[in-house]
N, C-alpha and C positions, 0 to 999 in steps of 0.2 A: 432441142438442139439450137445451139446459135447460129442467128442468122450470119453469115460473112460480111464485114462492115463495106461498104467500098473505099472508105478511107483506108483499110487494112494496108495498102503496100506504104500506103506516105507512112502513117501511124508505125510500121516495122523499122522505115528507113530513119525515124526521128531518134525511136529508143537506139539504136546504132549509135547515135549521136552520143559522144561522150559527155556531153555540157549541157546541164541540169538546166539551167537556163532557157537557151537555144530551145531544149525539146518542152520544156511548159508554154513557153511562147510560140512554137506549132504548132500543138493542139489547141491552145486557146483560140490560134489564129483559124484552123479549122472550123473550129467550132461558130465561130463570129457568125456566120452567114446563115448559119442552119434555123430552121424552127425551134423551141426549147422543147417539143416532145423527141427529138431528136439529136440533142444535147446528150441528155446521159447516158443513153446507148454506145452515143462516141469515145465519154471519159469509160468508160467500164472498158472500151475494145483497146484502148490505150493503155489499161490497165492491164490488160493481159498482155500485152506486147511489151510494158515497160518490164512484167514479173519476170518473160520470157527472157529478159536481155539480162536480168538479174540486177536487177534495177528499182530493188523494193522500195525506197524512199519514194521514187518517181512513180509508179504502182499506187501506193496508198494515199500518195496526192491525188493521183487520178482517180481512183475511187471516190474522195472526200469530195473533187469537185463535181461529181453525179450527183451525189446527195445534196447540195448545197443548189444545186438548178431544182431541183426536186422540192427544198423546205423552200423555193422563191415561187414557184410554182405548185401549190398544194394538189391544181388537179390532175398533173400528172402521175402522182402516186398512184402505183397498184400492187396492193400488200402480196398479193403472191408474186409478182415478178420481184420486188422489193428483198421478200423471202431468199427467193431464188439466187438473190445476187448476193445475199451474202452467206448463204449455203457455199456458192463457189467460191467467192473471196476470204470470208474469213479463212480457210484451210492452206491458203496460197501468204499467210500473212501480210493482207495485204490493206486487212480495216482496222483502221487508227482505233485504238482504246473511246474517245470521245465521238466516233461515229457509231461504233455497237453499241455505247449507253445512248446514245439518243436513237438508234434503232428498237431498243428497249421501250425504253418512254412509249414512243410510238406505237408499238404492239401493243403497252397496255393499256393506252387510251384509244384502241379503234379496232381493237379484236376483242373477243370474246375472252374471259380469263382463262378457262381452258384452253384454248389455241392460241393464246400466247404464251401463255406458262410450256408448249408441247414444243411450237416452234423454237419458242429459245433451246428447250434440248436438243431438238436438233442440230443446231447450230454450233452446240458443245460438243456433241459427239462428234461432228463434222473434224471440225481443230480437233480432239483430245485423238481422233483416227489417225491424225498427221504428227501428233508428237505435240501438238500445240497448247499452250494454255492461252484463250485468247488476249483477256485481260487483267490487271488483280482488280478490278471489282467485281469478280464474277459471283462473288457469295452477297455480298449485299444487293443486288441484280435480280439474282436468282430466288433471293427471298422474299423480293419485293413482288415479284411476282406469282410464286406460291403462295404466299398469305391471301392475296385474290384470286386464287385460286380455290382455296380454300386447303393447302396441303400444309400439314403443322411443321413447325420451325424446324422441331430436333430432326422430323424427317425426310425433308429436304434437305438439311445441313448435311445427314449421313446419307442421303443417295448423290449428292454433289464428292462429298469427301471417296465414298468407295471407286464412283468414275474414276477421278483422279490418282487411287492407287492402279485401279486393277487396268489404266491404260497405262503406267508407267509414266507420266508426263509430269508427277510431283517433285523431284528430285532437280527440275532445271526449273519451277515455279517461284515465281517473287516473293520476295519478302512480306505483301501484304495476304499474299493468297496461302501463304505459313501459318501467317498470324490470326487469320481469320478460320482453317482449318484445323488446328492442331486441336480441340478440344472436340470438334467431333471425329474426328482422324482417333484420337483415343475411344470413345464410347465405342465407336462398332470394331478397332480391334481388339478392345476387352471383350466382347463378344464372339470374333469367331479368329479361330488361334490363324485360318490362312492370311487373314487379314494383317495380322499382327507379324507373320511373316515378310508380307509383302512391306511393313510399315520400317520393320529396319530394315529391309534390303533399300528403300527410299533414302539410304542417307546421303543431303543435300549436298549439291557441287559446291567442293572449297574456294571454286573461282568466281559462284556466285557475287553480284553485288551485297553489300551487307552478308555476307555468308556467315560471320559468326551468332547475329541474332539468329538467322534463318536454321541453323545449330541448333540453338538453344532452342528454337519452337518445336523443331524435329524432338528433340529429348525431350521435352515438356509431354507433347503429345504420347511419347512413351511410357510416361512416368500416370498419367491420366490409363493406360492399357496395361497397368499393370504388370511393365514388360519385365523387370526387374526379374520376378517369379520365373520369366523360364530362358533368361540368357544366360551363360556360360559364364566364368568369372573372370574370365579373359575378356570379355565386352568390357567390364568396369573396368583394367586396366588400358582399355584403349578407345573402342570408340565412343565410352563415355565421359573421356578425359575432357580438362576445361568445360565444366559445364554448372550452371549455376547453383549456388546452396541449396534451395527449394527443391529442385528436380532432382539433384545426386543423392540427395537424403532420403527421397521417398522414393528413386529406384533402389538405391542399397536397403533402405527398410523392407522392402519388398522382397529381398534375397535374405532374410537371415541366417538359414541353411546353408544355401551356396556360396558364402562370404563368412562363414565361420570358420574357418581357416586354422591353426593352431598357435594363438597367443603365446607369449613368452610366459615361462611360469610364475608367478605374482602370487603370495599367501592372501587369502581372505582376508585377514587381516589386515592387511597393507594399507589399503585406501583409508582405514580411519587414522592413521598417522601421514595423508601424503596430503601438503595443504595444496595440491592443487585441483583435490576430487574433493566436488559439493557434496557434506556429510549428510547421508541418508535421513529424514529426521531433522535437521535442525543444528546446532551448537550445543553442547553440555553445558554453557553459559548461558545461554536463551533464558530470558525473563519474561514472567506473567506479565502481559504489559496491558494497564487497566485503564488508563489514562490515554493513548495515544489515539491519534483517527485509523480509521476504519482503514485504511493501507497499508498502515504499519501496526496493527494490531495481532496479537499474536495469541492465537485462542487455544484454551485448554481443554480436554477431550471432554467432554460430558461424561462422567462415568457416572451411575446411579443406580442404588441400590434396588432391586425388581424391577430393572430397566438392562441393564448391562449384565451380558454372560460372562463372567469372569473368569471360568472356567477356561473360554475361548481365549480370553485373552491374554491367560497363560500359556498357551498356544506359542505364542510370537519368540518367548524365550530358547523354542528347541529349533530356530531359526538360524541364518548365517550371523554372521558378526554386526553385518551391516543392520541388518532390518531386528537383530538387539540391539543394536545402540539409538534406531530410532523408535522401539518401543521405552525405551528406558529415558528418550526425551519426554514421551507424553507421560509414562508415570511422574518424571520431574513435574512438569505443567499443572498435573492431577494435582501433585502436593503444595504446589503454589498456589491454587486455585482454592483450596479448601478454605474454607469461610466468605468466600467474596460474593456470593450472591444472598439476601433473606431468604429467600424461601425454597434452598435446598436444607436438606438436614446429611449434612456433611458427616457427620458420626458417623451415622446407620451407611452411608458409603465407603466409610473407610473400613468402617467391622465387616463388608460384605467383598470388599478387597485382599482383606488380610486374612479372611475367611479360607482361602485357596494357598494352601503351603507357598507353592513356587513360587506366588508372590509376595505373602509375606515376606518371605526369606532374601528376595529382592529389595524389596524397601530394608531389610536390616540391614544388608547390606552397601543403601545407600548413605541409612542414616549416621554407621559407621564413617565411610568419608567425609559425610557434613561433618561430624563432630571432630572427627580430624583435622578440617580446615577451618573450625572454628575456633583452636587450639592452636593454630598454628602464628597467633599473633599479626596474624596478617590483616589489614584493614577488606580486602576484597574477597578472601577467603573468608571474613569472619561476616562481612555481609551477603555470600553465596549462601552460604551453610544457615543463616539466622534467617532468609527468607525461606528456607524450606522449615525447617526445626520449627521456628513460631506458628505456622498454619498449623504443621503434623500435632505442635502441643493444643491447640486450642481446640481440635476436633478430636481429641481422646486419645492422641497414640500414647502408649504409656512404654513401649519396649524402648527405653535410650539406654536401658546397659547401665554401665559403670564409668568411669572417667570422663566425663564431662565438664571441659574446663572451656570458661568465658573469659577472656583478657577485657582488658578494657581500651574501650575502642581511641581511650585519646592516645596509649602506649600506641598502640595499631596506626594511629592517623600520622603521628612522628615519626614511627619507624619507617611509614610506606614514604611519606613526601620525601624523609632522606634517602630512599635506596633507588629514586627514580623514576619518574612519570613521563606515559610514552611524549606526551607533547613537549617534552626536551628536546625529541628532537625532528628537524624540517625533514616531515614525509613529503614526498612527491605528489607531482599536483595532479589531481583526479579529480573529476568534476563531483561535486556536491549535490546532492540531491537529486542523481538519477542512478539509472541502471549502470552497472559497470562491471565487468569481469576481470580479473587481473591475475596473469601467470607471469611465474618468474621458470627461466632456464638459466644456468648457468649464473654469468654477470650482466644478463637482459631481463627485462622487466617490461613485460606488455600488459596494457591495459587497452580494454576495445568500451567504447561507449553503445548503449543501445541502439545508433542510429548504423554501428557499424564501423566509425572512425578507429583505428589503429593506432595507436602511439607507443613506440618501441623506446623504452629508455635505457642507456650505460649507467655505468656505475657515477660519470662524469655529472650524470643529470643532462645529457644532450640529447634531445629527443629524435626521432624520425618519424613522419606518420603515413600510412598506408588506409586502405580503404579495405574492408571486410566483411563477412557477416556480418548483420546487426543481431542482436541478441535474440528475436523471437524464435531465431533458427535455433538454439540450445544447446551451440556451439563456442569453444573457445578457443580463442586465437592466440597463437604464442611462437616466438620469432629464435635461431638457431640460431643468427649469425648472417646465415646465405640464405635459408629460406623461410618465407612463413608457412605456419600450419594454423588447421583448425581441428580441432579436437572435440569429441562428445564420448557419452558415457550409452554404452550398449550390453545390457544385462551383465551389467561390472566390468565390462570390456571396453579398451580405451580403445577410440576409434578414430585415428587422426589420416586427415587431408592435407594435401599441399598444396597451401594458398595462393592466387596469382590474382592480377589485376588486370583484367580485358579491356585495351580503350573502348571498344565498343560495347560491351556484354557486361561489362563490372567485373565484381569480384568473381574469381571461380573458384571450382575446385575440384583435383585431380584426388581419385585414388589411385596410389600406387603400390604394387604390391610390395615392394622393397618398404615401405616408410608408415604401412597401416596400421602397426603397434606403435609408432613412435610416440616416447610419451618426454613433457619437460621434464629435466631434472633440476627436482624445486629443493631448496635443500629445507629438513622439519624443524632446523635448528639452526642457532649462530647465535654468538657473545658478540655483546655491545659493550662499549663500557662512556658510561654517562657523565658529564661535563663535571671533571672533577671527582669522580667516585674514587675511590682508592684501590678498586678490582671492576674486573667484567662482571656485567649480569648476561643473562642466561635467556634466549628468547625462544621458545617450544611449543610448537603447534602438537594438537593429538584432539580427537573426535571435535571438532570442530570450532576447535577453540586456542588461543594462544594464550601462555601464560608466561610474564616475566618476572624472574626472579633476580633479586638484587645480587652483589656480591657475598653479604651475609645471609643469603636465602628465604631475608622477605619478599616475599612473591605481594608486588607494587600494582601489579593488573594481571587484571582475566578480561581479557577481550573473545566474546563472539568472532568466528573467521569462518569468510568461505568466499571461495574465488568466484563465484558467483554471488552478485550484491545486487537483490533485485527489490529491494524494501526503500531506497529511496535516503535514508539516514542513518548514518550510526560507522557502521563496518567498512564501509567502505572508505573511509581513511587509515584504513588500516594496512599497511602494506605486507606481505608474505615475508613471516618468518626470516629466512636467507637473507631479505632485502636490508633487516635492520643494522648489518654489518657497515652498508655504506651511508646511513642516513648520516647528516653532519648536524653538530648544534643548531638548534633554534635560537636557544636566548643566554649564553655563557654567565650572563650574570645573576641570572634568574635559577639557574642550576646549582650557582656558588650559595645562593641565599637558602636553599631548600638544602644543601651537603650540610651548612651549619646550623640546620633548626633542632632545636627542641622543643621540651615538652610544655615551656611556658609560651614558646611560638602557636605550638598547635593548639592550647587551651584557649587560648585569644581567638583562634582561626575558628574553632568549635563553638565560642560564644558569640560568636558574629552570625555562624550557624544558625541557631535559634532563630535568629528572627528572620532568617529567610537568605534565598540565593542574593541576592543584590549586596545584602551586608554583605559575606560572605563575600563574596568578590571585591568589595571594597576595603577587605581585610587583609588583604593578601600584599604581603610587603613589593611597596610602590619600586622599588630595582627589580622586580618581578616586570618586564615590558613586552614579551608576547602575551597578544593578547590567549591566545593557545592556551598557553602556558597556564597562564591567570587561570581560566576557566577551569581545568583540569582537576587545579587547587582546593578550588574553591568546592568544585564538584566532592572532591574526595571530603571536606569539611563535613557537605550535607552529608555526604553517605555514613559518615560518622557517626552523626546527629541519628538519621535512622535505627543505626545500630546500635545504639545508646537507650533508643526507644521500646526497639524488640527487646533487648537482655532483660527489660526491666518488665516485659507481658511473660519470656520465658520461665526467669524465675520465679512470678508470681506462677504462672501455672503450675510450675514442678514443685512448687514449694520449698525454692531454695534460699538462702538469705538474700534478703534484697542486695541489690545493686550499690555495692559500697561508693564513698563519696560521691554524689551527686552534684553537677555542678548547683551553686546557689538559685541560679532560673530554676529549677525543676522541685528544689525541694518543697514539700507540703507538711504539714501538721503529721503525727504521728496517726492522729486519730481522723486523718480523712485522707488515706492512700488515693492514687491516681494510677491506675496500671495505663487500660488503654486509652484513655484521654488525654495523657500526658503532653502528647505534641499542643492542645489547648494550654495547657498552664504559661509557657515560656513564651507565645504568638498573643495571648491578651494581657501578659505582663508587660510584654514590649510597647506593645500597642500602648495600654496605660501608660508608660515612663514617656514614649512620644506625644501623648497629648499632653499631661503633666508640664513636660518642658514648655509645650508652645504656651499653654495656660499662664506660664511664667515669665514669658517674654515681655517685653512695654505695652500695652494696648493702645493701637492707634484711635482716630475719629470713629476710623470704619472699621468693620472687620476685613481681612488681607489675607491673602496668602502668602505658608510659609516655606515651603517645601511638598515634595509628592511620594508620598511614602509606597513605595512598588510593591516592595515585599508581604504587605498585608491586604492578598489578596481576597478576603472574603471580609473585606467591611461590610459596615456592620453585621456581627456576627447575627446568622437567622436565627436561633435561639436565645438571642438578646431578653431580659425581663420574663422568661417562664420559668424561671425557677418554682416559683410557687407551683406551676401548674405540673412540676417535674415530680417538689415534694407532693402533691395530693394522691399523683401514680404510684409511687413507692408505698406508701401505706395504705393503699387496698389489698383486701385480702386475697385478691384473686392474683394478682400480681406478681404469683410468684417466682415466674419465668422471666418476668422482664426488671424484678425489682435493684439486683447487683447493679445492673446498667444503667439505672435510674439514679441510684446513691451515685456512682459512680461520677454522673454528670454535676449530680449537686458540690460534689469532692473539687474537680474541677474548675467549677464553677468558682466556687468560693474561697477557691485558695487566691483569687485574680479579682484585683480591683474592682472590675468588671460585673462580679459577684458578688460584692461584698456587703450591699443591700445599703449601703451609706446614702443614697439616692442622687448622689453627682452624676450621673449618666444619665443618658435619655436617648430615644432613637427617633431622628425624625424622616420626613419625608418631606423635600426641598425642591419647589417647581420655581423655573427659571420666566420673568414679567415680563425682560422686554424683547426686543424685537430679533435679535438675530443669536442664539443658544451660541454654549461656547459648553463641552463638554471637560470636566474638572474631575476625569476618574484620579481617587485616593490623593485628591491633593489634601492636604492640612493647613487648615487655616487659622487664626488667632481671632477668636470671637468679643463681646462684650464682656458676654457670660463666661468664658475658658477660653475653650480651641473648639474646631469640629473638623472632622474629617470625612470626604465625600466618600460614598462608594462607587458604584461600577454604574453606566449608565446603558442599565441592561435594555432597556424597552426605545428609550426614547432620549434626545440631548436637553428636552428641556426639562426631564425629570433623575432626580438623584436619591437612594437612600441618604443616609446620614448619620454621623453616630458625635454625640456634642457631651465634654465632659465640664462640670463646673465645678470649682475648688471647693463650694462654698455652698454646693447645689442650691441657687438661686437663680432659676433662668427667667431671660424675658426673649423678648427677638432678636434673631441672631444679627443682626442689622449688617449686612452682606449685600451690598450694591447688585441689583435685579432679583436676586432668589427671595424669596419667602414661605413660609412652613405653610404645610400643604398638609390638610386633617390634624388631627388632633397626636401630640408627641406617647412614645412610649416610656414608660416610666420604668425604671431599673427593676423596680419591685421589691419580693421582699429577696434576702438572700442573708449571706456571711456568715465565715467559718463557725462561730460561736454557733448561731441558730441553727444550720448543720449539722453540726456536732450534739448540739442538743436533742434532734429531731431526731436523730437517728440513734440515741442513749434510749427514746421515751420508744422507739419501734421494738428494739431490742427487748427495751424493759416491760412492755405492755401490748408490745405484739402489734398487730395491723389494725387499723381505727376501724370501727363497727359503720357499717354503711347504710345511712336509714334514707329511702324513698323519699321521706316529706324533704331534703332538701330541694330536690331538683322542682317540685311543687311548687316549694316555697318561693326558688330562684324563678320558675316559669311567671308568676302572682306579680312576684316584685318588680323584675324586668321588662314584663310584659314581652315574654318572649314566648313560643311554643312551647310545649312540654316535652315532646322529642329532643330540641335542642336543650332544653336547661337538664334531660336526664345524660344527652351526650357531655355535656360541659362537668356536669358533678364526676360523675364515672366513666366516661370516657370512651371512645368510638364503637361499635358493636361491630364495626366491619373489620376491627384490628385485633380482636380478642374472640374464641372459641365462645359463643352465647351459653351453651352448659356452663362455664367458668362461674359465671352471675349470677346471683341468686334470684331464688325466682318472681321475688317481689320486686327486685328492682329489673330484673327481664322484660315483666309485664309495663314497664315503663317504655322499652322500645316495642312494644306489639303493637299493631296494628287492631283497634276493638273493635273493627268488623271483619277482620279476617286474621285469628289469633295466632295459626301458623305464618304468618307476613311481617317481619319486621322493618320500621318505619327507616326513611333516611331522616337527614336533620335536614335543616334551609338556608343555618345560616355561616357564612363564609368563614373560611377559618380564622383569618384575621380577627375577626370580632369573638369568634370562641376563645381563641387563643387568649383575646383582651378580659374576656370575663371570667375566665378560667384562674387565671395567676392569683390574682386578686382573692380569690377564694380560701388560702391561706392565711390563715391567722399570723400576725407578727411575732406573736408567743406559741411555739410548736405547741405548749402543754395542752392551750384554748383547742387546739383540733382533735384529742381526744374527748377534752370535757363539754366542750360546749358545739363541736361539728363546724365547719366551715363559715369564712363571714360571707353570708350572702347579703345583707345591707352594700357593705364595699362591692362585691361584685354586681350588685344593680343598679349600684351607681355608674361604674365601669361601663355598663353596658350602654345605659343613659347620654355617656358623655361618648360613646363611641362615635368617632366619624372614619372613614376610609381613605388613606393615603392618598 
């Protein structure tokens, strides 16, 4: 019991006193004359007298100033009266937040960790008895002192958290004591359902400070109990309204039952024609993409022959609409993908594909459409249909039916640039190279960026922006007029919110029962008509792709579309179907030059082609001024050129008449075709006619540079000078799996200056003397000797391949201020169409040269090389060829003669094999039957080899 202070009647008559003031200055004045063991006993009686008057400001001064005699005075401290005083005080609200954490401290620097960890509950149940929550740092407080205690985080957190339900005092709790509870406030009512009861009857006071975070933790912490499962679906109409993406998403995930409600009726169907549902699968446009990075790559299924049950994955056909259109992606993918790896055997996969009716029967029926749209004169249809057809020919499909007609792609290339290219016209502006989602309703047009930005555009092009979901939420945002929404896709079912923006909370979002199907209306179609065309064309979304068709029904593009654009490049300048009604010109006179081209315009634009994008854009008529625009062009040029490429691998496969008129770059000798190396023929013809020229220029003091040629991206070519070493493979007898490919290269080769064995070429290796490098990728310079042209400056800036042509093939130093040749040059070798041609008359006529063991002896003796290596150099690597293949005399050349099961490696680097190897070819193909390889020349080679 407390002792009766005798100050008690002044101390009653002060708190009386209305003026805050007045009564701190009588107690102080009290206190003056006392001992300090008798000081705080005073502020505590003044403490109870100021609570009594109702007078809590002036209370919990007085308290504050007990303690504060107290930390001046250490020995008055007595942890149990100390205790005691705030067992009474705190319940009376009368201890400042900053006196119970330093009451904290104190306990757990001079008690026992146990008895201070016990007292402070006390202390809580004391207040949570009265309705009180003492202060918000009661959970970091509390944890500081169970952890010295030795009682674990999570269950201190949940015996803190359940006090706080089961005395009812969380509902009028701070903002911080929300935010520090609401995730164990979750664990223990996922655990027992009374809990989870008391957890939504907890819903916090609206007049709270911060009340609408203090909201959102309340719902968080529901969404963490999994309350979703067993609340009515009237709670989501109401008291789960405005409440944040994250949390709405994963209590409605949580109800899929009780929130299934009954959708308006919608055919299965439907979503693969509505561009505003991301197509299950992918785009029916989507390309093998072999080339890009690792983010925007686009991989095709593995299917593999006693690896893959095919059986099952005819399965997927007796599926809905949707999940056939996204198997019938990946069979696309499969048939692009055939051939692009060495060491599948792509055949034996496609026989164990087609092995299975239902999907045979699927591919005929793809290959049907390809061949339709390869027929259709269209440049983008006839490179859709040519990237699948060429794979399916080169891996054995043989079923293509009847009617198979190839236009010719420069007809295709005239018809598409005059019927209209989308970058005619100014799409609205979307950011480039991120994530972007974009729905169209009505004459609005919203697009949300990853971070969640909003930008709602009219027809006008006036923007509005708002603040939203950001993308990871999987949600799309699209604007009515009056309100926004966010929309997602729920086992086919549109699932739309109504968007708001909380100053304090951010974005929200309501479900409302009235507006939970709402879905845009996006229109799948609209006629545009392009700067000058003489009719509309035709713009038409369907399984995840848009295609437009001109006036006269050249269908000009096939774009990829999906209103979700999470790859970074490409689609997302695309805008939705509906929207191309309001796009206005980009470049009027760029439009007027493309309505009057023809077919001598696009031969020119196709011969630019060849030698790479940069001509090709620089061919593009100069009244052409977006830059857009240009690109577009040019693009369509190359795409051309590709397709120019394939017709001439498809007809060689199906055995149809070649490729009538070829342009003059492509043509070759009758008797040395070029199927798939063809893209070589026209890229080192260029190459030649551009050194050539510089060769022809005035030659200065020095050598200089003359220009930087972009477009010959792989100088010097790496197969530069092995011809020789290409003819010695073709005519082994073992060979006969790789020998087509081999002629093949030599064909190539030799149709191309390059090749032509005249010996004006040389490759060297160019290291930069003085002091500060200056990198010179594919610049062309004007030499003593010709011209020379740098390559890529892969490793280092003071080093450069090199590739240097002389009229007159007489070289000396290329005398080029700082560079100088670095190792010994590489010499053209032997090559040209005649000796080609020849070579391969005496393979025909006399079969495959007899292969005798004493060469590589000979070559080991003269070279003073190993005899592993000079038996790898003769015939060639053991690790690239089936060992049974070789006969057995010259096998025992790679054996190992102390362990005959062990074949050896070789030592020395390929460069120098490479070097000794060519050389091994006779200048007269006849001498390589009659007389076997020159290995004199090739040990010379080896002799004079040095290393780049």
């Amino acid at each position: 019991m407390t002792t009766p202070s005798p100050h008690q009647p002044a101390l009653a008559a002060l708190a009386a006193n209305a003026d805050p003031r007045k009564a701190k200055s009588g107690v102080t004045k009290l206190a003056r004359p006392l001992p300090a063991a008798d000081v705080p006993p005073l502020f505590e009686q003044a403490c109870r007298e100021f609570g009594a008057a109702g007078e809590g400001e002036l209370a919990t001064w007085a308290f504050g100033e007990a303690r504060k005699v107290e930390k001046k005075h250490p020995a008055l401290r007595d942890m149990d009266v100390l205790h005691a005083a705030f067992l009474e005080f705190t319940p009376r609200g009368a201890v400042a937040p900053g006196a119970l954490r330093d009451h904290v401290k104190l306990m757990g620097a001079e008690l026992a960790a146990d008895e201070a960890h016990d007292r402070f509950w006390e202390i809580l149940e004391a207040a949570f008895a009265v309705g009180l929550v003492p202060y918000a740092r009661v959970f970091p407080d509390l944890l500081g002192l169970a952890k010295a205690a030795g009682v674990k985080k999570g269950d201190a957190e949940a015996r803190l958290a359940e006090r706080l339900l089961r005395t009812g005092v969380l509902p009028a709790a701070s903002h911080a004591i929300w935010r520090a509870a609401r995730r164990p406030l979750g664990r223990i009512a996922a655990a027992d359902r009374a809990l989870l009861d008391l957890l939504l009857a907890a819903e916090p006071d609206e007049d709270a400070d911060l009340a609408a975070e203090i909201r959102q933790y309340w719902l968080e912490a529901l969404a963490e109990a999994d309350a979703g499962a067993h609340v009515p679906p009237e709670w989501f109409f109401t008291s789960a309204r405005r409440c944040s993406p994250e949390v709405l998403l994963r209590l409605v995930d949580q109800a899929p039952d009780r929130l299934a409600g009954t959708p308006p009726h919608r055919p299965a169907e439907a979503d693969l024609g509505d561009p505003g549902v991301p197509p299950p699968g992918g785009s029916v446009y989507i390309r093998r993409s072999k080339t890009t990075s690792f983010a925007n790559r686009v991989d095709a299924p593995s299917w593999r022959a006693g690896k893959t049950d095919f059986e099952a994955l005819a399965a997927e056909l007796q599926t809905g609409p949707g999940e056939r259109h996204a198997f019938e992606v990946q069979v696309d993918l499969f048939v692009q993908d055939l051939g692009h790896y060495g060491n599948v055997d792509y055949r034996e996969a496609l026989r164990a594909f087609c092995s299975v009716p239902a999907l045979r029967d699927l591919l005929r029926d793809l290959v049907e459409g390809w061949k339709a749209r390869a027929a259709s004169g269209s440049l983008p249809e006839l490179d859709h249909a040519l990237t699948r057809l060429v794979p399916l020919a080169e891996a054995g499909y043989a079923d293509f039916g009847t009617g198979l007609r190839l236009p010719d792609p420069r007809d295709a290339l005239s018809a598409t640039l005059r019927g209209g290219l989308p970058a005619e016209l100014a799409h609205p502006p979307m950011p480039h190279g991120s994530a972007v989602r974009v729905l169209q309703h009505g004459e609005l047009l919203t697009w949300t960026a990853r971070n969640g930005d909003v930008h709602i555009v009219g027809p006008g092009g006036r923007a509005e922006r708002r603040r939203g979901p950001d993308l990871n939420y999987g949600v799309m945002t699209w604007y009515d007029g009056e309100n926004a929404y966010s929309s997602r896709y729920v086992d086919h079912v549109l699932q739309t919110f109504r968007l708001e923006d909380d100053p304090a909370a951010g974005p929200v979002l309501t479900l409302d029962e009235a507006t939970r199907y709402s879905r845009p209306q996006s229109p799948a179609s609209a006629e545009v008509t392009f700067p000058g065309a003489p009719g509309p064309a035709r713009v038409a979304y369907a399984r995840g792709g848009i295609t437009v068709t001109a006036h006269d029904g050249t269908v000009t593009a096939l774009l990829p579309y999906s209103a979700e654009k999470l790859r970074g490049t490409g689609p997302e300048a695309v805008p939705p179907p509906g929207w191309w009604a309001h796009l206005e010109p980009a470049d009027p006179d760029g439009s007027a030059v493309l309505r009057g081209l023809g077919r001598e315009q696009a031969e020119r634009l196709l011969d630019a082609a060849f030698t790479g994008p940069l001509a090709a854009a620089e061919a593009v008529d100069p009244r052409v001024t977006s830059v857009r625009l240009r690109e577009e062009i040019a693009e369509a040029a190359l795409t051309a050129v590709q397709c120019l490429y394939r017709l001439v691998r498809l007809r060689d496969i199906l055995g149809l008449e070649p490729q009538p008129a070829l342009p003059e770059v492509l043509r070759t000798r009758p008797d040395l075709p070029v199927v798939r190396s063809l893209p070589l023929v026209p890229r080192f013809r260029r190459l030649a006619e551009l050194m050539e020229d510089a060769a022809a220029r005035p030659r200065g003091e020095h050598g200089h540079p003359i220009a930087v040629a972009g477009d010959l991206a792989f100088v010097p070519p790496l197969d530069f000078g092995l011809l020789g070493k290409t003819a010695l493979a073709a005519a082994r007898p073992w060979q006969t799996g790789r020998r087509a490919a081999n002629l093949e290269t030599l064909h190539a080769w030799a149709s191309t200056p390059l090749g032509d064995g005249g010996g004006r070429w040389r490759r060297l290796a160019l290291a930069w003397t003085g002091a500060h490098p200056h990198t010179r990728d594919l610049e062309l310079w004007r030499t003593p000797n010709g011209a020379l042209i740098f390559g890529h400056h892969y490793y280092r800036p003071d080093w450069s391949d090199a590739l240097e042509y002389s009229p007159d093939g007489a070289f000396g130093p290329v005398d080029m201020p700082g560079w100088e040749i670095k190792g010994r040059a590489k010499p053209q070798g032997w090559g040209g169409a005649d000796r080609v041609a020849e070579f391969e008359r005496l393979l025909d006529e006399r079969g495959p040269v007899p292969q005798n063991p004493d060469w590589a002896r000979e070559l080991a003796e003269a070279a003073g090389i190993a005899l592993i290596d000079a038996a790898t150099i003769c015939f060639g690597q053991w690790s690239r060829q089936e060992p049974a293949e070789i006969p057995e005399e010259i096998r025992d050349l790679f054996t190992d003669p102390a362990d005959p099961g062990k074949l050896l490696p070789w030592t020395l680097p390929y460069p120098k094999m490479d070097a000794v190897a060519a050389p091994l070819m006779p200048d007269d193909p006849a001498a390589l039957w009659d007389r076997g390889p020159d290995i004199a020349r090739a040990a010379v080679a080896c002799q004079e080899f040095q290393v780049f």
